[in-house]
The first five atom37 places (N, CA, C, CB, O) and aatype in JSON, in Angstrom:
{
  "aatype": [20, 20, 20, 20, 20, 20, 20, 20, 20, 20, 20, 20, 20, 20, 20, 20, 20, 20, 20, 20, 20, 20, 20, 20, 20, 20, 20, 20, 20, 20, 20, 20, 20, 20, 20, 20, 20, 20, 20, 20, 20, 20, 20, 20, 20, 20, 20, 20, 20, 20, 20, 20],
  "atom_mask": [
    [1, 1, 1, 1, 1],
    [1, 1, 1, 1, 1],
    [1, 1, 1, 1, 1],
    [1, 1, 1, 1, 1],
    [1, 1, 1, 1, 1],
    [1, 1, 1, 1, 1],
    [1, 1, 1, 1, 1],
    [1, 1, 1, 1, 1],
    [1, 1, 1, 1, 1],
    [1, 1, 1, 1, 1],
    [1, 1, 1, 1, 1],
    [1, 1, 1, 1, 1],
    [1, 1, 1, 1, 1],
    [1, 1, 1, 1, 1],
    [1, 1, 1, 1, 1],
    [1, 1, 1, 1, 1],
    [1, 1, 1, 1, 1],
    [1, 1, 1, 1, 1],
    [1, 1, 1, 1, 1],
    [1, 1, 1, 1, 1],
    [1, 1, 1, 1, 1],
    [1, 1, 1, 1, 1],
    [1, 1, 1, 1, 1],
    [1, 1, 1, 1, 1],
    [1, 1, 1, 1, 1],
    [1, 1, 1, 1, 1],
    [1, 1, 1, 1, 1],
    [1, 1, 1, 1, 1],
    [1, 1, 1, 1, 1],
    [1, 1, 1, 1, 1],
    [1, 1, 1, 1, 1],
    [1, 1, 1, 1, 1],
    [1, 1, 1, 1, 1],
    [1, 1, 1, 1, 1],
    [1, 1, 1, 1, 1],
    [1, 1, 1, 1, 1],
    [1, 1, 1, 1, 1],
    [1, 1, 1, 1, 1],
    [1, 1, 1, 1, 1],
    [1, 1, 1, 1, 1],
    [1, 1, 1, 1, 1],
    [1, 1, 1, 1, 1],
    [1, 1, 1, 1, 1],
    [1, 1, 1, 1, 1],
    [1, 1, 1, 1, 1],
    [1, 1, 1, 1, 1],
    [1, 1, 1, 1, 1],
    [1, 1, 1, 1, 1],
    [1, 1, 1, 1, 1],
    [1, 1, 1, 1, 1],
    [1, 1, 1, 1, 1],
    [1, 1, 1, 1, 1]
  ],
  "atom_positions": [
    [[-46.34, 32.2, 35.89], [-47.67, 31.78, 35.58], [-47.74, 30.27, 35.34], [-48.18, 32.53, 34.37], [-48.76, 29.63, 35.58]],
    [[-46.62, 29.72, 34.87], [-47.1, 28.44, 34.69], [-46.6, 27.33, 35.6], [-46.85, 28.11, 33.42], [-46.64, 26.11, 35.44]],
    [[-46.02, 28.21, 36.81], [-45.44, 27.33, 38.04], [-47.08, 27.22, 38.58], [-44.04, 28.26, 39.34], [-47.35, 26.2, 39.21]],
    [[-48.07, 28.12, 38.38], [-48.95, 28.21, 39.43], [-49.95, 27.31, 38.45], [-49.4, 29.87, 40.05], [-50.98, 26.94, 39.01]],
    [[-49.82, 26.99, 37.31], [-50.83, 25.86, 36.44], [-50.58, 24.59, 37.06], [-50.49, 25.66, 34.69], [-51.46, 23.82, 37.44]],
    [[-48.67, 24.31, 37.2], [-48.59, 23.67, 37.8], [-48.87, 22.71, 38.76], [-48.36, 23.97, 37.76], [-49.18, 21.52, 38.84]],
    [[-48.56, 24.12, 39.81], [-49.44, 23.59, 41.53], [-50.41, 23.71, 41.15], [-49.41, 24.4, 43.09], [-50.69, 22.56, 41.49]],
    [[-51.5, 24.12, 40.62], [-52.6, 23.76, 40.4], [-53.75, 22.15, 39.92], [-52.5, 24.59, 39.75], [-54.81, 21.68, 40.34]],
    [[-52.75, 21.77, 38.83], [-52.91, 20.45, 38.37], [-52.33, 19.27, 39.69], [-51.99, 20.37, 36.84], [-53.07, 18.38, 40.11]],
    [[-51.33, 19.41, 40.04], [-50.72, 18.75, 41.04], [-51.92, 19.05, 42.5], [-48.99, 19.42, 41.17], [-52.13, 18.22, 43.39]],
    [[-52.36, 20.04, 42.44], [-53.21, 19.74, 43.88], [-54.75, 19.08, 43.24], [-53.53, 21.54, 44.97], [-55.5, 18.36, 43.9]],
    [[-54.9, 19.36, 42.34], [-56.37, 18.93, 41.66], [-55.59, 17.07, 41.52], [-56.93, 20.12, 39.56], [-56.12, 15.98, 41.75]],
    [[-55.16, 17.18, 41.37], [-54.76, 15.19, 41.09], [-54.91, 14.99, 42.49], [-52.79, 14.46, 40.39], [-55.94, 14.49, 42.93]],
    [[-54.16, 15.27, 43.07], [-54.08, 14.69, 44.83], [-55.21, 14.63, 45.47], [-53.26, 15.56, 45.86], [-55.5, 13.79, 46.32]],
    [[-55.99, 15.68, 45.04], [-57.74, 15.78, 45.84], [-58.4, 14.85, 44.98], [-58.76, 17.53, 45.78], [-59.55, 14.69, 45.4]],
    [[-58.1, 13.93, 43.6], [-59.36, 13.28, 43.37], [-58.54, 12.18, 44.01], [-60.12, 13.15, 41.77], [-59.31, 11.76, 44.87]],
    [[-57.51, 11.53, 44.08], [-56.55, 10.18, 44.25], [-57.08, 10.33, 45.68], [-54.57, 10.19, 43.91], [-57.62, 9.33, 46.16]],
    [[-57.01, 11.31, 46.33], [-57.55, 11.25, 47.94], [-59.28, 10.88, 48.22], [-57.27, 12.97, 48.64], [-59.92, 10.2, 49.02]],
    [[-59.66, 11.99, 46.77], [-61.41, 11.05, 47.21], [-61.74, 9.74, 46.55], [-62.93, 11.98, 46.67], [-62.82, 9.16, 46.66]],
    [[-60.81, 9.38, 45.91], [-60.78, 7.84, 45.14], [-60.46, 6.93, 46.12], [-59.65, 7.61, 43.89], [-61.31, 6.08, 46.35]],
    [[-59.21, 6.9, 46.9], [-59.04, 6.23, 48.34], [-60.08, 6.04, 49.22], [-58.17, 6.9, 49.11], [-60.08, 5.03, 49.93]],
    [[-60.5, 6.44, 49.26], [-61.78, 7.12, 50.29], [-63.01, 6.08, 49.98], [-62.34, 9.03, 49.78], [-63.67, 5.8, 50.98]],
    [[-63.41, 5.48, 48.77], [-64.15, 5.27, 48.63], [-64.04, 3.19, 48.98], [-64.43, 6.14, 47.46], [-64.98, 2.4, 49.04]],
    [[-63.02, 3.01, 49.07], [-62.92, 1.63, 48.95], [-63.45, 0.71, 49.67], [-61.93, 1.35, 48.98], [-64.13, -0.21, 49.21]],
    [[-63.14, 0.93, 51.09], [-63.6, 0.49, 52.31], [-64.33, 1.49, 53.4], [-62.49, -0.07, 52.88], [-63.97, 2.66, 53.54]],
    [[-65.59, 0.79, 54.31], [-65.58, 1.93, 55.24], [-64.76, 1.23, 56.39], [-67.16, 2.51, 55.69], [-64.39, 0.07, 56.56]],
    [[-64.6, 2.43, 57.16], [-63.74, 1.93, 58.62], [-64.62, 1.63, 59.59], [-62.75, 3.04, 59.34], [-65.82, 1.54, 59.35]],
    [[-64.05, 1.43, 60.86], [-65.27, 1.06, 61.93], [-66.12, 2.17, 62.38], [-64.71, 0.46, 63.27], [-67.32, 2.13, 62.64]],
    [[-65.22, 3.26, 62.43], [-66.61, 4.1, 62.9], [-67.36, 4.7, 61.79], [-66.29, 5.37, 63.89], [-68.29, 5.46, 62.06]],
    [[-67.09, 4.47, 60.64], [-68.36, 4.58, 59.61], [-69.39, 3.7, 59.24], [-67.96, 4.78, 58.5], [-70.52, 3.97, 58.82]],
    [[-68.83, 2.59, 59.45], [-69.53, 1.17, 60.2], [-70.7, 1.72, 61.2], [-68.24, 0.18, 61.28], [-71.93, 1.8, 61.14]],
    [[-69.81, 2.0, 62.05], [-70.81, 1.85, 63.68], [-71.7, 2.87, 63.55], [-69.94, 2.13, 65.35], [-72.77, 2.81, 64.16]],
    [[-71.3, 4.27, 62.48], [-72.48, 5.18, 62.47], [-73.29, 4.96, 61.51], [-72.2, 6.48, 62.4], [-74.25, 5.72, 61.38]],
    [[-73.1, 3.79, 60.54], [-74.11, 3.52, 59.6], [-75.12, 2.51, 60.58], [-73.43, 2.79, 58.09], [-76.35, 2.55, 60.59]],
    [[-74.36, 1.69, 61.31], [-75.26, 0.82, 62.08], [-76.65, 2.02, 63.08], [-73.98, -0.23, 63.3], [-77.84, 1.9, 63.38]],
    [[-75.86, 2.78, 63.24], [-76.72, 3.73, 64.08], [-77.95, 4.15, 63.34], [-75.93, 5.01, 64.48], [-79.16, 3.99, 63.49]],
    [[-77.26, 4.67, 62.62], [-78.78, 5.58, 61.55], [-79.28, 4.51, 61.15], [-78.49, 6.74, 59.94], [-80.48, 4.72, 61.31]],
    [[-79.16, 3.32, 60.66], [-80.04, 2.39, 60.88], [-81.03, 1.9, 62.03], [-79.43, 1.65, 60.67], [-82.25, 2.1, 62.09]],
    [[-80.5, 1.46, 62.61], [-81.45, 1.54, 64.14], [-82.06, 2.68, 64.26], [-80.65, 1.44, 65.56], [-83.19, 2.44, 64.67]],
    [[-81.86, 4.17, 64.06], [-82.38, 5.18, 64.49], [-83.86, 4.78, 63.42], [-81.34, 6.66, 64.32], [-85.0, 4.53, 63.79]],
    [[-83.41, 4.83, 62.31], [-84.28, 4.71, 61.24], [-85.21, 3.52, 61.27], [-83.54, 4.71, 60.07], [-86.32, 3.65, 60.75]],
    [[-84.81, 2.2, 61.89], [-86.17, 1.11, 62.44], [-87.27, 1.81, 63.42], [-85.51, -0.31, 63.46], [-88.49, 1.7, 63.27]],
    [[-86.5, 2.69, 64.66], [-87.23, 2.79, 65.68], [-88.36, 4.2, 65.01], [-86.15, 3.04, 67.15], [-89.52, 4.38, 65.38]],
    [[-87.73, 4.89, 64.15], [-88.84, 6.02, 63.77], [-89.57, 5.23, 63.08], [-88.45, 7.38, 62.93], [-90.68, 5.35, 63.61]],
    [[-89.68, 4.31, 62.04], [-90.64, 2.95, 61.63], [-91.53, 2.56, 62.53], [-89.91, 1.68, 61.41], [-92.7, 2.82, 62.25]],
    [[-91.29, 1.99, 63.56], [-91.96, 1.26, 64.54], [-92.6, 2.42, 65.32], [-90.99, 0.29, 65.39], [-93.61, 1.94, 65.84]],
    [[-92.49, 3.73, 65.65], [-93.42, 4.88, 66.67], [-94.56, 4.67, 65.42], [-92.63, 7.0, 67.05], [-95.78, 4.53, 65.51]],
    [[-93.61, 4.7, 64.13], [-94.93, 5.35, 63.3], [-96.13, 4.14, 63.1], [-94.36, 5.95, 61.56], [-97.35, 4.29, 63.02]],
    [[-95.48, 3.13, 63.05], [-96.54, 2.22, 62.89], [-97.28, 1.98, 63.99], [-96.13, 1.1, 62.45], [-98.34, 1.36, 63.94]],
    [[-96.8, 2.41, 64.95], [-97.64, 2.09, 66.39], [-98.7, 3.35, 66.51], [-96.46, 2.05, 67.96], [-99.73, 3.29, 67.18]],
    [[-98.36, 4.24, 65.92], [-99.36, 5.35, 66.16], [-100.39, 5.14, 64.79], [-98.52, 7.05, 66.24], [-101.53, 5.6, 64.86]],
    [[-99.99, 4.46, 63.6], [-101.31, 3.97, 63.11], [-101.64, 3.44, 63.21], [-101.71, 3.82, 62.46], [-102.74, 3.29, 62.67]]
  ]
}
C-alpha cells in the first residue's frame, strides 16, 4: 500500500513540473496558430462591420 502512495505522489509531481514547463515559452507552431486565430478573428470583425 504504500509503494502505491508512493507512485502516486511521484506521478502527481511529474504532471505538475511537466505543466509548469509548459508554460514558459510558446513554440512556433503555437505562435503561428495564435497568429491564425487572430487573423481569423480580424476578418469575422470586418464581415461584421461591413454588414452593418
Amino acid at each position: 500500500m504504500t509503494s502505491v502512495r508512493a507512485l502516486m505522489a511521484v506521478l502527481m509531481l511529474g504532471g505538475a513540473l511537466g505543466l509548469a514547463a509548459c508554460e514558459e515559452e510558446k513554440g512556433p507552431a503555437e505562435k503561428a496558430g495564435a497568429a491564425i486565430d487572430e487573423a481569423v478573428n480580424d476578418t469575422k470583425r470586418a464581415v461584421q462591420d461591413a454588414k452593418d
